[in-house]
C-alpha positions in Angstrom: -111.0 105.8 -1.8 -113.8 103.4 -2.5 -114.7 100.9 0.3 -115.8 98.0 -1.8 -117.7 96.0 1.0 -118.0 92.1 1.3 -121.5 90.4 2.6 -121.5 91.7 6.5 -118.7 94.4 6.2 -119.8 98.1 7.5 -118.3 101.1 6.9 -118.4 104.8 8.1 -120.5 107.6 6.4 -119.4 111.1 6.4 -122.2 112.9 5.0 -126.0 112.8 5.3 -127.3 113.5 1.4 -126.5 110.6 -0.6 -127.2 108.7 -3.8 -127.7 105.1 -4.2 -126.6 103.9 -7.3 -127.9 100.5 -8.3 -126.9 98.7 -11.6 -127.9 95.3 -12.6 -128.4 93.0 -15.5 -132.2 93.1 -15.9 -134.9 95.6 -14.9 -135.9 95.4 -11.4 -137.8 97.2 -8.5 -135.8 99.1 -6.8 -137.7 100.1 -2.9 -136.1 101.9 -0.1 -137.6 101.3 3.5 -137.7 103.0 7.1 -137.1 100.5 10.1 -136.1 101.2 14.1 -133.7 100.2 16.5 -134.5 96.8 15.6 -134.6 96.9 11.8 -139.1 96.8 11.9 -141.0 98.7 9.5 -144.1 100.2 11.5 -146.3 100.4 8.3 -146.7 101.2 4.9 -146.0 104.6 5.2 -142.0 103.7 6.1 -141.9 101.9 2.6 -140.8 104.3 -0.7 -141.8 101.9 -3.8 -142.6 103.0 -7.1 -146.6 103.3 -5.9 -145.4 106.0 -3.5 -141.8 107.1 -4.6 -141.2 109.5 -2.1 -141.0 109.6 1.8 -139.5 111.5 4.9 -136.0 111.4 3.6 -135.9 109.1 0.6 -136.6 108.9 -3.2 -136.7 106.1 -5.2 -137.9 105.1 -9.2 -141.4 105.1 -10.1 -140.6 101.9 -12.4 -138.4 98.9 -13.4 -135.3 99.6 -14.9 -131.8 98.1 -14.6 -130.3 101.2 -13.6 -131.5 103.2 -10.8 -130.8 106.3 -8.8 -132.2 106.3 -4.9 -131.9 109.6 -3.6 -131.1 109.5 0.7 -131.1 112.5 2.8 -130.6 111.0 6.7 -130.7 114.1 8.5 -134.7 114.4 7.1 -135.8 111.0 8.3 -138.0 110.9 11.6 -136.1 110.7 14.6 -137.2 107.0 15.3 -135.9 105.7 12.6 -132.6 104.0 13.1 -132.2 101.8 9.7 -132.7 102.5 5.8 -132.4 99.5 4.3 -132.4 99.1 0.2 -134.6 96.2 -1.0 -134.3 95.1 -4.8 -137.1 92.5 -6.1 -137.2 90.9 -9.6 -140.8 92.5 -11.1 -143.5 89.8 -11.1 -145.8 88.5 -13.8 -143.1 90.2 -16.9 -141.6 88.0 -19.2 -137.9 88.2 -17.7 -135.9 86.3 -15.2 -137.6 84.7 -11.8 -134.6 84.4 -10.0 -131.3 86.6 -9.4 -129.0 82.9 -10.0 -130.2 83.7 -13.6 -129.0 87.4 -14.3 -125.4 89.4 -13.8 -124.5 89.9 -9.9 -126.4 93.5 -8.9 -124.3 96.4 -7.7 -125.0 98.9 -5.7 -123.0 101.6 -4.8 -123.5 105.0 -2.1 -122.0 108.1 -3.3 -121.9 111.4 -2.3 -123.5 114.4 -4.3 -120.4 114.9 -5.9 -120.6 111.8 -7.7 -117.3 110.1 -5.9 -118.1 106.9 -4.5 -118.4 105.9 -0.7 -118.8 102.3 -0.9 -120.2 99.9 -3.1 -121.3 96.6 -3.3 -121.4 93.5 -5.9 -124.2 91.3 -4.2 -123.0 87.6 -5.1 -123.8 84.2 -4.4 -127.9 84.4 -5.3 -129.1 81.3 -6.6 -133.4 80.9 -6.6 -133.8 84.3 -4.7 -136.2 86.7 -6.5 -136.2 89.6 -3.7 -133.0 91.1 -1.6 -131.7 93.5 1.3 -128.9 94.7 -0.8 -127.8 97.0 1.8 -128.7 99.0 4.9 -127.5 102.6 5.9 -127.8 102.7 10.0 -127.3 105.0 12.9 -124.8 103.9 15.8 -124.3 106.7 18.7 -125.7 109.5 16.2 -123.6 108.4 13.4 -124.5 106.9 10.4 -122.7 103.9 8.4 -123.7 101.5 5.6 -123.3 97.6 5.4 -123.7 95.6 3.1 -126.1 92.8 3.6 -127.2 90.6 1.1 -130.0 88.5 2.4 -132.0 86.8 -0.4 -135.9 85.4 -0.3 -137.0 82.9 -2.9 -140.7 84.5 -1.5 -140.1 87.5 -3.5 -140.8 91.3 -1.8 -144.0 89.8 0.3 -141.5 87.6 2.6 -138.5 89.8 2.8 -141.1 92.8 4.0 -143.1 90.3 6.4 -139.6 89.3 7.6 -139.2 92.8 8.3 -142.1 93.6 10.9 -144.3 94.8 8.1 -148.1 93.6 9.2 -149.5 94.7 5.2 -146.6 92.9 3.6 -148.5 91.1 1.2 -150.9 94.3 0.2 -148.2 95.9 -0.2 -145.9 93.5 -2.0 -149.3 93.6 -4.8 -149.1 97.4 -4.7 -145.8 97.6 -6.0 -146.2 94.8 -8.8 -149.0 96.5 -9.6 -147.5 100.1 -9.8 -144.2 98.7 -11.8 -147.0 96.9 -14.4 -148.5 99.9 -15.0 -145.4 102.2 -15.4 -144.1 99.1 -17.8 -147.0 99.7 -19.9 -146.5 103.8 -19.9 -142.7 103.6 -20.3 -140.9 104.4 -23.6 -139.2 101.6 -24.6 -135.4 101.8 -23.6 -132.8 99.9 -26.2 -132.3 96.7 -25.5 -129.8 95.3 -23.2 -125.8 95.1 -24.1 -124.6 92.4 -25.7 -121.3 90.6 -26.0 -120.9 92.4 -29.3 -122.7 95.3 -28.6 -121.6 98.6 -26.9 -123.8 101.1 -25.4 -121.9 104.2 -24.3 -120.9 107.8 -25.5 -117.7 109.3 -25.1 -118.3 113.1 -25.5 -116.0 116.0 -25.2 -118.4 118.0 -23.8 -118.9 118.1 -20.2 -122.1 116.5 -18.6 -123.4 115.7 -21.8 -123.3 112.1 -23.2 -124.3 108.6 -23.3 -126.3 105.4 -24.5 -126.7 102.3 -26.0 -124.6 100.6 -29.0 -125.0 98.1 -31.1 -123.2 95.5 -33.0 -119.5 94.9 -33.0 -117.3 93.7 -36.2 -115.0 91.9 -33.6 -114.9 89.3 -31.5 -114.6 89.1 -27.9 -116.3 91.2 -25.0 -117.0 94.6 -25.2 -116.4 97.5 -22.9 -118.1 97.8 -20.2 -118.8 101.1 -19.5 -120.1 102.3 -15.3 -123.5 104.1 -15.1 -122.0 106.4 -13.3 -121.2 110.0 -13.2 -122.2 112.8 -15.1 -125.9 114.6 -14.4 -127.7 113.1 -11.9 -130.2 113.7 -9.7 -128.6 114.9 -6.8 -129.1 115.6 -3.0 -131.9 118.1 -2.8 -131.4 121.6 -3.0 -128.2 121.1 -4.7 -126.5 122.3 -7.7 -125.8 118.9 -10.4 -121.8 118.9 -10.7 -120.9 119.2 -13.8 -118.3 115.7 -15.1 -117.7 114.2 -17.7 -121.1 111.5 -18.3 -120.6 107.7 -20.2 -124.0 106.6 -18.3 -126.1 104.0 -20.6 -129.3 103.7 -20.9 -131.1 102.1 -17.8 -130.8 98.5 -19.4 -127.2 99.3 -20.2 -125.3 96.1 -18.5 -123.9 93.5 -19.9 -126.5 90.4 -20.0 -125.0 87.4 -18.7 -124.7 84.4 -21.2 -127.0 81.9 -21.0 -125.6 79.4 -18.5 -124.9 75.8 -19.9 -126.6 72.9 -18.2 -125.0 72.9 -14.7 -122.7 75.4 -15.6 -121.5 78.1 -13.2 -122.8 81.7 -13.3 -120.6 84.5 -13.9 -121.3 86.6 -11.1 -119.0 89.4 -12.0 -120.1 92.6 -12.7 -119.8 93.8 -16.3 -118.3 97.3 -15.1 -115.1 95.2 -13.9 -114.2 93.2 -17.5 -112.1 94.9 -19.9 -111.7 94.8 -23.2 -110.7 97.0 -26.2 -112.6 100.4 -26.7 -114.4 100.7 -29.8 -113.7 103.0 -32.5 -113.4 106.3 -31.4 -116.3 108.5 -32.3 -116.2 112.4 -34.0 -114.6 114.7 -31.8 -116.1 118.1 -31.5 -113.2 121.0 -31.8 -111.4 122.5 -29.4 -113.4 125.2 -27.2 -112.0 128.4 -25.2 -111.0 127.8 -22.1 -113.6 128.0 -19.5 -116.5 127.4 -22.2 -117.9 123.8 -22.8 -117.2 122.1 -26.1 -119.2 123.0 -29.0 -121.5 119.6 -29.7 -121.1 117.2 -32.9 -123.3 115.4 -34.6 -122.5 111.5 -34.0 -120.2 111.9 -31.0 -121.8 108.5 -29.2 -119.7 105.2 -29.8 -120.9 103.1 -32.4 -119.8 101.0 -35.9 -122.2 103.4 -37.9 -122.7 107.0 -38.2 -126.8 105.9 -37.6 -125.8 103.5 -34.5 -123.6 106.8 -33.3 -126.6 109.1 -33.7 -129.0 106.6 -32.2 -126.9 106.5 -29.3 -126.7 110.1 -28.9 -130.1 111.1 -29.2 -130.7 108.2 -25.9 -127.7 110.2 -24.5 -129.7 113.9 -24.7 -133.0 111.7 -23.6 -131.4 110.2 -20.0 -129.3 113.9 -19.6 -133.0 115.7 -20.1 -134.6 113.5 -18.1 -132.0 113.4 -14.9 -131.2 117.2 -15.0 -135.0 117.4 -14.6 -134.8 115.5 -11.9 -132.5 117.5 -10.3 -133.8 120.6 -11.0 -137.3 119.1 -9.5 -136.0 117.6 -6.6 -134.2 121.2 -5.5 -137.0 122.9 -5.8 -139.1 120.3 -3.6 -136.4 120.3 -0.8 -136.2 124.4 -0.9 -140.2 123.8 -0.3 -140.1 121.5 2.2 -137.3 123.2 4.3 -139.1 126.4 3.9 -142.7 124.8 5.2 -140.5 123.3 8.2 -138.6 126.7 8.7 -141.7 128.4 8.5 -143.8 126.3 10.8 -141.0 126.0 13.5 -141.5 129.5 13.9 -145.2 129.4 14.0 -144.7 126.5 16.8 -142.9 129.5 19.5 -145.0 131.5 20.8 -142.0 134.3 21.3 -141.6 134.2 17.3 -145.7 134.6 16.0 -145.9 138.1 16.0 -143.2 140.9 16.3 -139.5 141.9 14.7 -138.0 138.7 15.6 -140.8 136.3 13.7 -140.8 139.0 10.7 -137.3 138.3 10.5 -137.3 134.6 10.6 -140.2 134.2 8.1 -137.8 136.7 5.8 -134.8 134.7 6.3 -136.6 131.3 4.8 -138.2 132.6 2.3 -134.7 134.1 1.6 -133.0 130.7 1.6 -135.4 129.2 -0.2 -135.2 131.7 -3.5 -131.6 131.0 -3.1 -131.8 127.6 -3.7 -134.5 127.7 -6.7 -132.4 130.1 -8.5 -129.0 127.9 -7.5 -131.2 125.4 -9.0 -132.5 127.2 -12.0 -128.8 128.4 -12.7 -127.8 124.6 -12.8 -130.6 123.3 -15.4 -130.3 126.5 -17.5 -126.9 125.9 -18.0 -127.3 122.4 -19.0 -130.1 123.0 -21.0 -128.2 125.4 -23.0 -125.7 122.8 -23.7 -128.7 120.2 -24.9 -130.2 122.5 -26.5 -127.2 123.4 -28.8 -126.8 119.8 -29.4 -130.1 119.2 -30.5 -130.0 122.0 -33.1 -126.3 119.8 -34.4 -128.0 116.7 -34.2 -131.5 117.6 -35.8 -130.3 118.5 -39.6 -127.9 115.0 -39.3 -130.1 112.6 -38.7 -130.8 110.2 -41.4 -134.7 109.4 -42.6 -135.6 107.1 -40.0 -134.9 109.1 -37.5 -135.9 112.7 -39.0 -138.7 114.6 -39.2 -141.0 115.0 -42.1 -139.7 118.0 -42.8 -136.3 117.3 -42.7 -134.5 118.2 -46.0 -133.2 114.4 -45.6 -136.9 113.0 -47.0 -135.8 115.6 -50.1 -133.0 113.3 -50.9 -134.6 109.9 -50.1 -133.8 106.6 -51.8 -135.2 103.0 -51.3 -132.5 101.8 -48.5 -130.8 98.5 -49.1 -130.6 98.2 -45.3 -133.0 98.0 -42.7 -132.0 101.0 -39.8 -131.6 100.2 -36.3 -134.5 102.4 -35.4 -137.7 104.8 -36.3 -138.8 108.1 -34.9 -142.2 107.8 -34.0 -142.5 111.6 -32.5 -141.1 114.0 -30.2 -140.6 114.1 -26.1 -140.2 117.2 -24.2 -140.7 118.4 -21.0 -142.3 121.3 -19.6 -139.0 122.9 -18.1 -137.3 122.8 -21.6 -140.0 123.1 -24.2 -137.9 123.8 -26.9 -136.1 121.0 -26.5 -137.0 118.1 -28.7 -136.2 114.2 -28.3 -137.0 112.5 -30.6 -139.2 109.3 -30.1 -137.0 106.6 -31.3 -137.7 102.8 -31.1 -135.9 99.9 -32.4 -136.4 97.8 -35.2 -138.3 95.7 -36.0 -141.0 96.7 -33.8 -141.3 94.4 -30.2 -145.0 95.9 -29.3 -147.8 96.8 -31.3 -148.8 100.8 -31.6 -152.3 101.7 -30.5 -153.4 105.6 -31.8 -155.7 106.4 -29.6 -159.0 108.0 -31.4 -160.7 108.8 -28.4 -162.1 112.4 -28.0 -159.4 113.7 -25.6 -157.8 116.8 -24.2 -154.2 117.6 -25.3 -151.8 118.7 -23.1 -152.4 122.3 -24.1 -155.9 122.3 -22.2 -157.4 122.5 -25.8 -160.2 119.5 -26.6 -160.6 118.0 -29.8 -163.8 116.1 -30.6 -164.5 112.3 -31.6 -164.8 113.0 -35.1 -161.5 115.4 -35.7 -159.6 112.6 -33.4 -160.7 109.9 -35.6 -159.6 111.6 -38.6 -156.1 112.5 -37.1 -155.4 109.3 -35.7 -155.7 107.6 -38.6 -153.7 110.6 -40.1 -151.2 109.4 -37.7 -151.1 105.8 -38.7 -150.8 106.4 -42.2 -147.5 108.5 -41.2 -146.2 106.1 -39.0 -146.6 103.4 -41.7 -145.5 104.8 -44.4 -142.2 106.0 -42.4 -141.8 101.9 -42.1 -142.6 100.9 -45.6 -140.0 103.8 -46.3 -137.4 103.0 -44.4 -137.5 98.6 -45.1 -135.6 97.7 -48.0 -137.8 97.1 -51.1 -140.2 94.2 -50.5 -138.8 93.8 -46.7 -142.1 95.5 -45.3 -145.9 94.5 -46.2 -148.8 96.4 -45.4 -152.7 95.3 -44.7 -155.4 97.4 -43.6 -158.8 96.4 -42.0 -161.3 99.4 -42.5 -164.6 97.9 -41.9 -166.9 100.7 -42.3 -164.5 102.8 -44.9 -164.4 105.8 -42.5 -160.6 106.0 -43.0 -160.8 105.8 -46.7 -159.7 109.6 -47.2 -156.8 109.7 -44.8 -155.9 106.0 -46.5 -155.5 107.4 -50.1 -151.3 108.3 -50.0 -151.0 104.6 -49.3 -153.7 103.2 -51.8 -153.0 105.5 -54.2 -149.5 105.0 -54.6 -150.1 100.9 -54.4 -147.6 100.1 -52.4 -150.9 98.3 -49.5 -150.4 94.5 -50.1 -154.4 94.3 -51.2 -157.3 97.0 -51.1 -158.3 97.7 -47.2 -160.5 95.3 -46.2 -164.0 95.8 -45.7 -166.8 94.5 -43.5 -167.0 91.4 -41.1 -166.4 89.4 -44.1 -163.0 91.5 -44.8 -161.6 91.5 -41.4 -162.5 87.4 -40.8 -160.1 87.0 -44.4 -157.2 89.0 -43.3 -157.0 87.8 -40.0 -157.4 84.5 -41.0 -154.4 85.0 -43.5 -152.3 86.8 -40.6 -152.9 84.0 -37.7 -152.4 81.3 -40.2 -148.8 82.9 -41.3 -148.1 83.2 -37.3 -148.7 79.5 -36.8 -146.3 78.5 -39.8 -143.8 80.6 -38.8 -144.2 79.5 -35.1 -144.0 75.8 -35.8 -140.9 76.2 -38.1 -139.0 78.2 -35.8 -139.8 76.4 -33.1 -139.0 73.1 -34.8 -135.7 74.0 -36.5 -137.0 74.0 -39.7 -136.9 77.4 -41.0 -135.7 76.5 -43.9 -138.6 74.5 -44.4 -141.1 77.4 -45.3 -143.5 76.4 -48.7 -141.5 77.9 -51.7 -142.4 81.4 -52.7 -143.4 82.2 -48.8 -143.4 86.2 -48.2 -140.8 86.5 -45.4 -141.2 90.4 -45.4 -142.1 91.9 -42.1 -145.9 92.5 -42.0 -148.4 95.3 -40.3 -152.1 95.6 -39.9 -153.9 98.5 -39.7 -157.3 98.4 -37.8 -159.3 101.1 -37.8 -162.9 101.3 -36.0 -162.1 98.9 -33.4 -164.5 96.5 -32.5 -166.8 97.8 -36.1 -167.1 94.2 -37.9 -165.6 92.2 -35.1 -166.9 89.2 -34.0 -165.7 87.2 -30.9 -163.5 84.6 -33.2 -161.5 87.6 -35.0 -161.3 89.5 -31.3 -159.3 86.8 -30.3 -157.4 86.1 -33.7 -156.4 90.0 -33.2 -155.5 89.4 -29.4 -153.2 86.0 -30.7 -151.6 88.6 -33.7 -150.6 91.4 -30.4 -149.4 88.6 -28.4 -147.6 86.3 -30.7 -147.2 88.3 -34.0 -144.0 90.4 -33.7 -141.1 87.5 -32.6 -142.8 86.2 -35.7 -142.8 88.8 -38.2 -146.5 90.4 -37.9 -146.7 93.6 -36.3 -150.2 95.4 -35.4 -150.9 98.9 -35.2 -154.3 100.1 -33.8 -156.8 103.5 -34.8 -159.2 102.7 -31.8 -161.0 104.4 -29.0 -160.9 102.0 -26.3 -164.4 103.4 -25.1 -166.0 101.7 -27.7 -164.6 98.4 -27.2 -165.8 98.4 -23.5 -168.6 95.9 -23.7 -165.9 93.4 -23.6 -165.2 94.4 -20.1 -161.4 93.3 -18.9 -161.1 90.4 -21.5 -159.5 93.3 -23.9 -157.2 94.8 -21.2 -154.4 92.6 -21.6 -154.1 93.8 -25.8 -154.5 97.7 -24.5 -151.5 96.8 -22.3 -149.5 94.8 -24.8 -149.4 97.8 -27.2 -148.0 101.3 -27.1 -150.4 103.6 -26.8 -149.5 107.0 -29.2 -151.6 109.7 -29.4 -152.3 112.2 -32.7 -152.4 115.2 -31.0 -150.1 116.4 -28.1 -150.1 114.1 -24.9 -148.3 113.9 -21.4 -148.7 110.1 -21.2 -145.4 109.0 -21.6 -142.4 108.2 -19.2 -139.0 107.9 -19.5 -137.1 104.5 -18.4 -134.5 106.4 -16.0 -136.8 108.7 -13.3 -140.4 108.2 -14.9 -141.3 112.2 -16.0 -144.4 112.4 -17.6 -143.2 113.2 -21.4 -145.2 115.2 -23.6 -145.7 113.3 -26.5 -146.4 114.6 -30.1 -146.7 112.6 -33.3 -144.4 113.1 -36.5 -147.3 113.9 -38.9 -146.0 115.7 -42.8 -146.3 119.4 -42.7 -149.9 120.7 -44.2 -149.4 120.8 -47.7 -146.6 119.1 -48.2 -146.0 116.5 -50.8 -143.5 114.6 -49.0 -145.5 111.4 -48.1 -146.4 111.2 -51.6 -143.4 111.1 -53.2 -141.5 109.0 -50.8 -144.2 106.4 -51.4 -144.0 106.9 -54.8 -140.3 106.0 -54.8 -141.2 103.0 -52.5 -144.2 101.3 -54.8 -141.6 101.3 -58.1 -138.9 99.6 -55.8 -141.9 96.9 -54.9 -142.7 96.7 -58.5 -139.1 96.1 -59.5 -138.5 94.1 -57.0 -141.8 91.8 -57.2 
């Protein structure tokens, strides 16, 4: 049974490897800290944050996310420690909520490596606190029990820590902001948060393989919830992930509170205890022999649409990827670890150094240690087999959008009527399942700009490519990546402009001047770049002030109301200071407004600017055109290797999907 505690209640703990489970309506930092007999953190070193994930005995996210997974394991922590307290803190400086009386009541719950849940914990009654002890796990007479605490700061993480004995609270309050800004601007971006008519879970008959994020509803009413827990996860070091049945969302996968009327009441409840209907149910894969695991089907995910149950499914094999990693990763570590300790406890007596009994000793650990890697190994090779043979289900089904170029789906392309819920922008994998492919999805329309970076680089295969090559494949890149979205919008839904100031991207250009589906020639020179900037800012500002004014509908007749994109190649080449910051207003206020940017530059060049460009290199999502491990995941922050969706040499798909899209324009126009 489940102990669901109230603010001061305690309860007993039975086992030292645990999980803490948090789950809340917005991303937030997630830090796990050290403290003695009297709750005081001696120093920074106590503290796991996402700067410095790991210490003796705890694991925490590198990033924001509003799921997260703490891994505990009490019998590792130093003998003087006496308290492990959880600390959650709204990040700082990001455009969401500044207060926890503004977002859905956090949970948190401790389970067990099984998965079954100890206790949890719905942390209520936060009004203008932005940082919180959600909980403590602490030792009474050698045995350990958790409580739930509760104790808010409207400070933020710098005041809860100097409340609790830190001396560097401050410094280190800074080094955790600064650590979750950075991973923000790494991350892939997860689907956005539930709605009350969206869902966001899979329901899959195949063991340990599942989830994510839904989209719109045709009815009314709330959705259901789904919990973010069970199925792979990383669990306590050194052991095997159970295998269960997995409906975890994606780590934004809560329901978002509604916005709270003036003076109205917060609903504090958490969205894993409404109920509602369940949605339609999705595909169900046939039956499978006894003892063997389901066969995988395409579009097994909730969702109103085959695409919305696809999308879903590919964020489903993403999250089970990236936590089996985990698992796998941390079991190896702990083996490590105990094996070090092992080994040097033997090197520490003096009877055990030399002789039968130390040769026996040394053995024996390495022994146990091989056991636990291959216990390990087992575990992730099963569950990659399983992935692996629903990627090759869920490849061939997925629609243009979200295929590869060479996907016979492009054969049998038409103009959509519809705009999708998402585009493929390249594949993830990781190196302990290289043949596994995610692909790179992000919603539509775009909510940050794309920045291929052209700088002379090496890939992720130790192989360098020089300035020029990376020039010419970045903007190979772009070309792909924009003629997927003028492929993919309904006919004169998407726009294209190109700055080239210097013409060095003329030859990778020609599929999309050619064809004439570019709104205008690419624009050349300072004089070029000043004009369709000018254009661009001028179309932001109208649609600004009519948005923001109510009018909408106010708009001079004949407006273009199609989603736009620039292409700028040779950044800073014909840039003066006034179109530098036109181009910084276009990454900052452009996309809630219709104009999107995408970026061939190496940043190198641009550096004479010093730090005045460094907020538009952060605003943007940095892509890469040849193979990069720059990426991480929203859930445990792996370093993805990235690799662009560029047409197969010598293929003529690119041409004749544009073709198809510049006689829709011409129809349509």
């Amino acid at each position: 049974m489940t102990a669901e505690l109230v603010r001061g209640q305690n309860h007993p703990l039975s086992q030292a490897r645990l999980e803490i489970r948090i789950s809340a309506g917005t991303p937030i930092v997630a830090v796990a800290a050290l403290g003695d007999e009297n709750g005081w953190i001696h120093g920074v070193e106590w503290v796991a944050h996402p700067g410095a994930p790991t210490q003796p005995g705890l694991e925490v996210s590198r990033q924001a996310a509003a799921d997260h997974r703490l891994a505990v394991d009490l019998d590792a922590v130093p003998e003087a420690v006496h308290r492990v307290s959880v600390l959650l803190a709204l990040p700082v400086g990001g455009t969401g909520p500044v207060r926890f009386g503004a977002v859905a009541a956090p949970f948190v719950a401790v389970t067990g490596l099984d998965g079954d849940e100890v206790a949890s914990y719905t942390i209520t009654g936060l009004e203008a606190e932005s940082a919180v002890v959600a909980l403590e796990l602490y030792r009474r007479q050698d045995a350990w029990k958790v409580r739930a605490v509760g104790q808010g700061y409207a400070g933020g993480l710098a005041e809860l820590l100097t409340d609790q004995g830190l001396p560097q609270a401050h410094q280190l309050a800074g080094t955790v902001n600064d650590a979750v800004a950075q991973g923000l601007a790494r991350s892939v971006q997860a689907p956005p948060p539930r709605t009350a008519d969206g869902d966001r879970s899979r329901q899959t008959a195949a063991p340990a393989l599942g989830p994510d994020q839904g989209g719109t509803a045709p009815q009314p009413g709330p959705v259901p919830p789904v919990s973010p827990y069970g199925g792979q996860t990383p669990g306590g070091p050194g052991q095997p992930v159970p295998q269960q049945p997995y409906a975890a969302p994606d780590p934004s996968a809560v329901t978002q509170p509604s916005a709270p009327t003036a003076g109205g009441p917060i609903d504090y409840s958490h969205p894993r205890r409404q109920n509602a209907a369940p949605p339609p149910p999705p595909p169900t894969a046939p039956p499978a022999a006894p003892g063997q695991p389901a066969q995988p089907v395409a579009g097994d995910a909730t969702g109103w649409s085959m695409e919305e149950r696809l999308y879903n499914q590919v964020w489903g094999m993403f999250e089970d990827l990236a936590r089996t990693t985990a698992a796998y990763r941390s079991a190896v570590d702990f083996a490590e670890s105990r094996m070090d300790k092992e080994l040097e406890q033997v090197l520490s007596d003096p009877r055990s150094r030399i002789g039968g009994q130390g040769d026996a000793a040394r053995e024996a650990a390495r022994a146990r240690h091989t056991q636990l890697v291959t216990q390990a190994r087992e575990a992730l090779d099963r569950d990659l087999t399983q992935l692996a043979a629903e990627a090759d289900v869920v490849e061939p089904a997925l629609p243009p959008a979200y295929a590869r170029w060479d996907n016979p789906a492009w054969h049998a392309y038409r103009v959509p009527m519809e705009i999708p819920m998402a585009l493929r922008l390249g594949d993830l994998h990781l190196p302990e399942a290289d043949r596994i492919r995610i692909p790179m999805l992000v919603r539509l329309p775009l909510e940050r700009g794309l920045w291929i970076d052209s700088g002379a680089a090496g890939a992720s295969d130790g192989s360098f490519t020089d300035s020029h090559t990376m020039s010419r494949l970045a903007m190979e890149t772009a070309v792909a990546h924009a003629a997927r979205l003028l492929a993919v919008y309904p006919a004169g839904e998407f726009t294209v402009h190109v700055i080239d100031p210097a013409g060095s991207g003329a030859q990778a250009l020609a599929p999309l001047v050619q064809t004439g589906v570019l709104a205008a020639p690419p624009a050349l020179g300072a004089a070029g770049v000043a004009d369709v900037l000018g254009r661009l800012t001028q179309r932001v500002d109208l649609v600004q002030m009519a948005v923001r004014g109510g009018a909408a509908d106010s708009l001079p007749p004949g407006f273009d109301t199609s989603q736009q994109l620039l292409i700028v190649n040779d950044f800073p080449h014909g840039f003066d200071d006034r179109a530098v910051n036109q181009l910084r207003y276009l990454a900052d206020e452009g996309p809630a407004f219709g104009v999107h940017l995408m970026m061939v530059a190496d940043r190198e060049e641009s550096s004479g600017y010093g730090p005045l460009l460094d907020p538009l290199w952060r605003s943007l999502l940095r892509l890469t055109p040849v193979a990069d491990d720059h990426l991480a995941d929203p859930w445990v922050g792996h370093a993805w290797t990235y690799e662009p969706s560029l047409v197969p040499p010598g293929s003529q798909v690119l041409q004749q999907v544009l073709a198809q899209v510049a006689a829709a324009r011409t129809k349509f126009m």
